[in-house]
C-alpha positions as CSV (number, residue, x, y, z in Angstrom):
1,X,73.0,-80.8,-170.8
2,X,76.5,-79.4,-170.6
3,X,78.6,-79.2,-167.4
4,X,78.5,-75.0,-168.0
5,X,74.8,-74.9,-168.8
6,X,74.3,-76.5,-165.0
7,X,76.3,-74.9,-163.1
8,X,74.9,-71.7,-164.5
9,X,71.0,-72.6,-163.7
10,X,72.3,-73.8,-160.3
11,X,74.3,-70.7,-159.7
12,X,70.8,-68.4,-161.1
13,X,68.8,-70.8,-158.7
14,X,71.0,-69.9,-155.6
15,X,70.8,-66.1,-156.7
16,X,67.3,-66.2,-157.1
17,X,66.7,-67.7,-153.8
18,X,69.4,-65.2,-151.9
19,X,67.4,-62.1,-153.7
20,X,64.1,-63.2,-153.2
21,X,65.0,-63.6,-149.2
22,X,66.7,-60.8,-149.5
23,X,63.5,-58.9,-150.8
24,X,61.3,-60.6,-148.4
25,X,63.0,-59.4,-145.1
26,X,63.3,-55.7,-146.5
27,X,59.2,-55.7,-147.0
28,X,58.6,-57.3,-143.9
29,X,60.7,-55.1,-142.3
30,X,59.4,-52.1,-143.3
31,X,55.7,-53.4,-143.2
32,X,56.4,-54.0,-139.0
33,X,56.3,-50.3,-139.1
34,X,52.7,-50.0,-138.9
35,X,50.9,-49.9,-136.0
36,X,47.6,-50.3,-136.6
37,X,44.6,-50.9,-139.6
38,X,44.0,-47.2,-139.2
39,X,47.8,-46.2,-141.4
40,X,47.1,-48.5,-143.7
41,X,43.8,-48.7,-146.2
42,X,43.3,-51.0,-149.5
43,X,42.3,-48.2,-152.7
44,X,39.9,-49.2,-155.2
45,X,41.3,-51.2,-158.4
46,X,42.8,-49.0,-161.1
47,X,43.5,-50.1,-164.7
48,X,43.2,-53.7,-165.6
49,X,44.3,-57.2,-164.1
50,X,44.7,-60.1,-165.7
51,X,44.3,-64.0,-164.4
52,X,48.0,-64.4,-163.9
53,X,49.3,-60.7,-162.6
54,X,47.2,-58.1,-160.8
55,X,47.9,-55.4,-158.4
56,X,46.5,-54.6,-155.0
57,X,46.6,-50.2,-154.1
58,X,46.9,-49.4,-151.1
59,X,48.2,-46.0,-149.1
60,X,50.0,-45.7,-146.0
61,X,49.3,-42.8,-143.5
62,X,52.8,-41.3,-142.1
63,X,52.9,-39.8,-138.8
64,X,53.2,-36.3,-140.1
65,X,49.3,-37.1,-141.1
66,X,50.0,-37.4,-145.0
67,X,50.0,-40.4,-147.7
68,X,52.3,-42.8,-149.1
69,X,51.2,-44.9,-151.6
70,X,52.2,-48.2,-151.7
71,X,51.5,-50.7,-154.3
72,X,51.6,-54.4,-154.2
73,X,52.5,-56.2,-157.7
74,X,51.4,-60.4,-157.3
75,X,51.9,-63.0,-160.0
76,X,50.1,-66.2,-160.2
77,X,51.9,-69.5,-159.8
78,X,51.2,-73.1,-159.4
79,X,50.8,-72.0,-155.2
80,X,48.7,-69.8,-155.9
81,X,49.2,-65.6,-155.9
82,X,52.9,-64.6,-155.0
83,X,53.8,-61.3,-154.3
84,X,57.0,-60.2,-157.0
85,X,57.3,-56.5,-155.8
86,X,56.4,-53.4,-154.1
87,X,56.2,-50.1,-155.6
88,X,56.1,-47.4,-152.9
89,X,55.4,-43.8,-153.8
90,X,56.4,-45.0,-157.5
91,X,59.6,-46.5,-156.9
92,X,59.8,-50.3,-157.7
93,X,61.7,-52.2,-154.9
94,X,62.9,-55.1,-157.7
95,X,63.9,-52.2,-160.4
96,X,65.8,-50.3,-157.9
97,X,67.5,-53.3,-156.4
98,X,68.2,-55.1,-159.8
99,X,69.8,-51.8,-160.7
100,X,72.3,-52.2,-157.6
101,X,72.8,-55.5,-158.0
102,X,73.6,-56.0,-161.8
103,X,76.8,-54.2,-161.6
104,X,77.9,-56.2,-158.7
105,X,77.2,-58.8,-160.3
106,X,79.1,-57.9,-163.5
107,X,82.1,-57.0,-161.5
108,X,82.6,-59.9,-158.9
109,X,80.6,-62.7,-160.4
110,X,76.9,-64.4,-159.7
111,X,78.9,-66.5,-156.7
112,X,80.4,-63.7,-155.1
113,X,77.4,-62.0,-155.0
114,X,75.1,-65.0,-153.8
115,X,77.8,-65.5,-150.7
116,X,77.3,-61.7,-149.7
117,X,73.6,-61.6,-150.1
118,X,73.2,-64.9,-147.9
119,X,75.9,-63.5,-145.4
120,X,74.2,-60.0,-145.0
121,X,77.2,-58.3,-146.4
122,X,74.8,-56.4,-149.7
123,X,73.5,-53.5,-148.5
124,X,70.6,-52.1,-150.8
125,X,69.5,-48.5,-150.8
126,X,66.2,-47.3,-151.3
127,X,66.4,-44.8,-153.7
């Protein structure tokens, strides 16, 4: 293996770790939120999982008495069942952030981007 073709898997293994962390924190975050088992109930299954991806419904009651819905998207791996996003109220957390992120990345390079992420400098908005 080339010296380029390492340093770019290293460089997409340091991204992928600063994302994922990245991702992780913003979930738990927002998932401190609730206060109790009663805002929060696990829906029925709807459509059809597979044994490697599946996804777990659930809604969230606000305190102005209504419904969010928030969806949980969980891939298989050799560790067992891994959460990969969170779609809440139909907006995908991953798709939303990849499409901040990419152009970042375009513009100051996977390193630059890795340094900010680990150093809390990337804010992500939820939109």
């Amino acid at each position: 293996m080339r010296f380029c073709a390492i340093k770019r898997a290293l460089e997409s293994v340091g991204f992928s770790a600063a994302m994922s962390n990245l991702l992780i924190n913003r979930y738990a975050d927002g998932l401190l939120q609730f206060r109790s088992s009663e805002q929060f109930e696990v829906l029925p299954m709807k459509g059809k999982n597979t044994e490697k991806l599946t996804r777990v419904r659930t809604r969230i009651r606000l305190t102005s008495g209504s419904y969010a819905p928030v969806d949980y998207a969980f891939r298989k791996t050799d560790e067992g069942w891994k959460a990969f996003d969170v779609t809440v109220e139909g907006i995908s957390y991953v798709l939303t952030f990849r499409n901040q992120i990419s152009p970042r990345v375009e513009a100051e390079g996977i390193d630059k981007v890795t340094t900010d992420i680990i150093a809390g400098n990337v804010s992500l908005n939820e939109q």
